[in-house]
N, C-alpha and C positions, 0 to 999 in steps of 0.2 A: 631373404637376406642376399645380398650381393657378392656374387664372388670377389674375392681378393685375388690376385696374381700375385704367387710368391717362386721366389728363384733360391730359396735354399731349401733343405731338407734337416728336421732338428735330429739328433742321436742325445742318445740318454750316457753317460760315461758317470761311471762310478767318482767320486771326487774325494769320500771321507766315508767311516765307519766307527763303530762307539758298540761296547757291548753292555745290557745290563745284567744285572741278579736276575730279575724276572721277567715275565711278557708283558711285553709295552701295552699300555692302554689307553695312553692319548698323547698328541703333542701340541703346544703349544707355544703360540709367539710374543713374543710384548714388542711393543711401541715401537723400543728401542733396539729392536733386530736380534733380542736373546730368544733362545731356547730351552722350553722344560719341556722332557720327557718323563712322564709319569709311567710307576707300576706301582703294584698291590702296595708296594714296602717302601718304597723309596721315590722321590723327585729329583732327576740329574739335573742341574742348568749348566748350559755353556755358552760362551759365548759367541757372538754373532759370526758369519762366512767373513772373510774364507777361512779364517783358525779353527773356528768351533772346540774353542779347549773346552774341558771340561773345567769348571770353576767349583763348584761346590755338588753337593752330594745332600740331599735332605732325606734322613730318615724317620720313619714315620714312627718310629717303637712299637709297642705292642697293637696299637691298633690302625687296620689296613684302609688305606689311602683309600676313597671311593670316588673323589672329584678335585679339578686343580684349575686356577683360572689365573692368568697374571693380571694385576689391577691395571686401571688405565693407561698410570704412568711409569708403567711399567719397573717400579721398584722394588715391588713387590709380589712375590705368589702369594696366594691365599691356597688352603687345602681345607677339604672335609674328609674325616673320619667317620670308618663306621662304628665310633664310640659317641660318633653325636654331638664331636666337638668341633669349630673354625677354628684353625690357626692360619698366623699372617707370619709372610717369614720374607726376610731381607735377603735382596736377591744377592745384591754383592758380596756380603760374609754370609748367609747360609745361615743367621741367627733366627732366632722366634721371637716376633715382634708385640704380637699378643695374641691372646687364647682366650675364644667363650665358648660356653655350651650353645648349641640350637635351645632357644628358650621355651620352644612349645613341644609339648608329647601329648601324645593322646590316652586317654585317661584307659587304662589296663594292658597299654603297647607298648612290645616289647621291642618293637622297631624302634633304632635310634639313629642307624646310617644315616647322615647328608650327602642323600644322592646325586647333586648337584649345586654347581657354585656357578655364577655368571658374573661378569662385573660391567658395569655401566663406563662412558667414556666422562660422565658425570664424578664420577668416584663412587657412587654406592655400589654395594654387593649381595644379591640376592642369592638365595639357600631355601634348597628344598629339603625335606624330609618327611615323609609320610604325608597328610592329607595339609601341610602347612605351609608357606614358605614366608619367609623373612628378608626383610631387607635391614641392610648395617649399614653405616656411613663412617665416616674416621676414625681411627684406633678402633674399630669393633662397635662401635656404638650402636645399640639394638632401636630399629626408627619403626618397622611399624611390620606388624603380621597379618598375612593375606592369608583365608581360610577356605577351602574346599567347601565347608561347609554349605549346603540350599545348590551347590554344583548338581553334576550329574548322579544321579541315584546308581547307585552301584556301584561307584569309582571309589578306590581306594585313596589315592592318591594324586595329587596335586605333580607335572610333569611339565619336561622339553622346555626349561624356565627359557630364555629368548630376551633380548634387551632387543628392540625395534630401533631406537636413538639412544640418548645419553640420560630420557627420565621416562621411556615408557616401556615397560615390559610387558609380556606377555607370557601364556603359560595354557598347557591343557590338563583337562579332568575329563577321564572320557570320552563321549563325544563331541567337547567344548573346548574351546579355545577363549579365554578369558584376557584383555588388555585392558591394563593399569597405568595413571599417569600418575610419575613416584615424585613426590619432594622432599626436602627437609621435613618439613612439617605434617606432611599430610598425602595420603593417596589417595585416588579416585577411579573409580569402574567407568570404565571409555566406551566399551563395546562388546559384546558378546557373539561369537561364530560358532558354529554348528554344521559339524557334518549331518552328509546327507547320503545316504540315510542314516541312522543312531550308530555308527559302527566306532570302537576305541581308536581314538588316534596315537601311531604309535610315533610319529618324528615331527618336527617342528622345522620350517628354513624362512627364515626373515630376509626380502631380497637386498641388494644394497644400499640402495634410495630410500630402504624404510614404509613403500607404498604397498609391497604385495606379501602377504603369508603365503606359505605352502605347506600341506598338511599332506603325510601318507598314514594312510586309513587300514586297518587289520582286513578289510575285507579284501584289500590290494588294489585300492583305487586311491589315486593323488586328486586333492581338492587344494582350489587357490581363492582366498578373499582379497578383495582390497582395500587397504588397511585404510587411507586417505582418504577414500569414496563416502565410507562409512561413516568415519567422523565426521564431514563435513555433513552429514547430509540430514535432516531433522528428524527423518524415518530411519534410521538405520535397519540394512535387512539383516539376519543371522547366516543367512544363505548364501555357498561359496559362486563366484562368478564364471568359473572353469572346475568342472570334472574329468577328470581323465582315468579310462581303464583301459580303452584297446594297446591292444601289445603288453600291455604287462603280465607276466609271468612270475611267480615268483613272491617271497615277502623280499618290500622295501627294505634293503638294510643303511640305503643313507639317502641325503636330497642336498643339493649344491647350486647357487645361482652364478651366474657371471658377472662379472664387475659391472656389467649396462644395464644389471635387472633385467634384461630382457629372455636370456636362454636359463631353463630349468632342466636339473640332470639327472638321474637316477640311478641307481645301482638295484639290480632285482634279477635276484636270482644268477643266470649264466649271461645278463646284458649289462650294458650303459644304454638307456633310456636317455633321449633329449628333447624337449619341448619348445620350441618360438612362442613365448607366451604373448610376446609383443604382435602376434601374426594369427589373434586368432576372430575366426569370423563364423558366424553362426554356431557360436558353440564350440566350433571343431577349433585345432589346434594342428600347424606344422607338427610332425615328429619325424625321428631319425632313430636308429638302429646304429651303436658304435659297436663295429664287431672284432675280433680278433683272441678271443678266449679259449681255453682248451678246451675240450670236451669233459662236463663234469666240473669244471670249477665254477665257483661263488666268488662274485664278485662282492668285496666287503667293507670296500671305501673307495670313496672320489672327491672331487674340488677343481674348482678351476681358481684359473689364475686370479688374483686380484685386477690386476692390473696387465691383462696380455691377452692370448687365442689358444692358449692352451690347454685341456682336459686332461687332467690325467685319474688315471682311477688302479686300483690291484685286486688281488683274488685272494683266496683263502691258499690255494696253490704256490703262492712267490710270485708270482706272474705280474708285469706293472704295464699297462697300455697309458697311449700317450694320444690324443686328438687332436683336432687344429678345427675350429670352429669355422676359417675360413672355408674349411673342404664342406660345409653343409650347403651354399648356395653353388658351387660349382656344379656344369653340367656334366659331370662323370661319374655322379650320385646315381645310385642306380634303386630305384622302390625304397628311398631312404636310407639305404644302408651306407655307413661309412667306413672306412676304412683307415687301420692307424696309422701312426706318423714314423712312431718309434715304440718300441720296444724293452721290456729288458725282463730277468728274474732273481728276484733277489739271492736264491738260491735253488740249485738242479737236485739235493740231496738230503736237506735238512728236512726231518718232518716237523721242524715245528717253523716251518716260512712261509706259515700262513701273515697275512697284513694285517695287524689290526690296527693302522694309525696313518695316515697320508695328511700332509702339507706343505704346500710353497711358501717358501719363504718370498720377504719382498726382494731377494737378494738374485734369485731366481733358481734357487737350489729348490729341489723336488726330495724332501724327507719322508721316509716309510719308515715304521718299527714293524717290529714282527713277535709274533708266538713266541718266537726263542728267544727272545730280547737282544737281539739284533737292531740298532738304526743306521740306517745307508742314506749319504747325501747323491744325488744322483744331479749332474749337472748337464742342461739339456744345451748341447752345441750346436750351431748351424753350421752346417756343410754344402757345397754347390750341390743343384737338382741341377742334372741334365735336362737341355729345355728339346723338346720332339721337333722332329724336322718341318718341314715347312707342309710337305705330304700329308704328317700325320694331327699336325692338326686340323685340316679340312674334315670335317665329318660328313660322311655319305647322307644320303636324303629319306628323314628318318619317314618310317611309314605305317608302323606297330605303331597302335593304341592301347596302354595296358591301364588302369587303376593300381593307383599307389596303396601303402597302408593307409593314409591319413585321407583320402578318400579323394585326393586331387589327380587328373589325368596328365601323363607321366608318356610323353613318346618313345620308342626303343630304335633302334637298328633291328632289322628284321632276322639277324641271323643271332642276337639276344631272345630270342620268343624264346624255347625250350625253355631258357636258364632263366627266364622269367617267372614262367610259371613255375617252377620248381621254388622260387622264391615266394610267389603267391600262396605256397601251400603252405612253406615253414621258410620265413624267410630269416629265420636265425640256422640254417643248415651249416654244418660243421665241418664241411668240405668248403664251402665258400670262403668260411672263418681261417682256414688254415691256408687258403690261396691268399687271402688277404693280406697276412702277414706281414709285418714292415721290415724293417731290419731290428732285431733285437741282441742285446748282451745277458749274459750269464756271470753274475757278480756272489758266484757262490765259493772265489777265491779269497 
């Protein structure tokens, strides 16, 4: 990837704040620039930057919110219950526009949650629940049920439901990844993926184009199919195209592509993981190291921008790191490691400021909830970067040969050897991490 030259420096500044009942558990955008914040009991909507009023309040009554999606056009939230019911609720009065039960149970299960809801740009709305998922189309209308059943032996359930486009979804059991083409009338089995080797898949990331899946794997390995190869091709394989495990540490707790499909990101463990999936040759694959995390924290979500160069990702700690995709081909990259832009913490005191929900608006507000039911707009500002004298950009006449992580040869300045290898050994070391440091805020006022 090519460097970019840029002449400012972003900062994260606090811009807005909202508190709920309980810990946020997901957030969501529609179409139309609103916001719903879900927890256990309740879905907030507000409306779009820069007011972000609160407009209505949806409670859930006796039984606890498990999933929330806004339909296409965004008029709509849909919600599942762990009573096993959909409702559809109007986004502008906060009414209930209809209510059906999930129509399949397994015969002596006691399970009834809908663990998930997705909606199509189509209008349908796919729902999981135990070994079954279901797709609905207007007012609720039940179009057709897709079964685990002859899946993978052992898997309980049906997972990671996934809309690819506006009529094809996908879904894992196990160690399968199953896609379906949905219509009014009728659906059809497109293709079947399989990790390698048989291990559960625990996340799902559809890139933006629609051409590539990405799967993280319980063993701690990220596997990527391509989705379009396959269909076209009269053989289709099961087999993913890219494996990835070096450098990973950690269970995956999320996967995020960039608006180009091309950069895959990771959260695992105390890193941000990044991949050039567009850049890969013989197997291997560009990676990067985004550092800047405290010692001992989990990082618990990330996302990039729709539409920009920005990474941002937070911790179980309050912690929110910010990256700039352009710093990954620049030559100040050192053994892949990168270094963040900006900063901030949601909070220096609360223990409950852990993150359990991040995303960008298309507005370009950076939204976090937390443990304590805290949401923070964080608005990322650009400020002049001091550009280096004419001196320091000359670079002396490099002469060190070192190997990268990613197995590519990587020159140094000779008076980097020591901090080189020190890298070579543990190149997520937590003295680098804490040098690295951008400018950060403390938004725990």
């Amino acid at each position: 990837m090519a460097p970019v030259a840029q002449s400012w420096q972003p900062e994260l500044k606090r811009s807005w704040s909202s508190t709920c009942s309980a810990p946020v558990t997901s957030i969501a955008l529609s179409s139309k620039g609103k916001v719903a914040v879900s927890t256990a009991s309740s879905v907030y909507l507000f409306d779009p930057p820069p007011s972000l009023e609160l407009k209505k309040e949806i409670i859930a009554g006796a039984a606890t919110i498990t999933a929330t999606a806004f339909s296409s056009k965004g008029t709509d939230v849909v919600s599942g219950g762990a009573d096993g019911f959909l409702k559809w609720w109007q986004v502008e009065t906060g009414e209930e526009m209809c209510i059906t039960q999930f129509p399949e149970r397994e015969e002596g299960s006691s399970e009834l949650a809908v663990q998930e809801v997705a909606c199509s740009t189509a209008g349908f709305v796919a729902a999981v629940s135990g070994r079954y998922l279901c797709v609905f189309g207007a007012g609720g209308e039940h179009l057709h049920t897709l079964s685990a059943e002859g899946k993978s032996a052992g898997s309980a359930a049906l997972q990671l439901v996934t809309w690819l486009d506006d009529s094809t979804l996908a879904a894992a059991c196990g160690h399968e990844v199953t896609v379906w083409s949905i219509s009014q009338e009728q659906y059809k089995e497109v293709v079947v993926f399989a990790a390698i080797p048989q291990v559960n898949i625990s996340l799902l990331a559809a890139s933006p184009n629609g051409q590539l899946l990405a799967a993280a794997c319980d063993n701690g390995m990220v596997q990527v199919w391509d989705i379009k190869q396959q269909q076209d091709s009269m053989q289709p394989s099961m087999d993913p195209i890219l494996k990835i495990s070096e450098g990973i540490e950690g269970k995956i707790e999320r996967l995020s592509w960039d608006g180009t499909s091309k950069l895959l990101a990771a959260a695992a463990g105390n890193d941000v993981l990044v991949w050039d999936i567009s850049a890969v040759k013989d197997g291997k694959v560009e990676s990067y190291v985004c550092m800047g995390y405290e010692r001992g924290a989990r990082v618990t979500c990330l996302a990039f921008q729709a539409a920009g160069s920005l990474l941002a990702s937070a911790s179980d700690h309050g912690q929110c790191l910010v990256h700039d995709v352009h710093c990954f081909g620049s030559n100040g990259v050192v053994n892949g490691l990168i270094s963040h832009v900006a900063a901030a913490s949601v909070s220096s005191t609360d223990s409950g400021s852990a993150v359990q929900a991040l995303a960008w608006h298309p507005g370009g507000l950076l939204l976090l909830g937390t443990e304590a039911g805290t949401v923070v707009a964080l608005q990322v500002q650009k400020t002049p970067q001091a550009q280096p004298a004419p001196q320091q950009q000359r670079q002396p006449q490099r002469q060190q040969q070192q190997r990268s992580p990613n197995g590519t040869e990587q020159q140094l300045p000779q008076h980097q050897e020591q901090q080189q290898q020190q890298q070579q050994q543990r190149y997520k070391s937590q003295d680098m991490r804490r040098q690295a440091n951008g400018p950060s805020s403390d938004f725990s006022g």
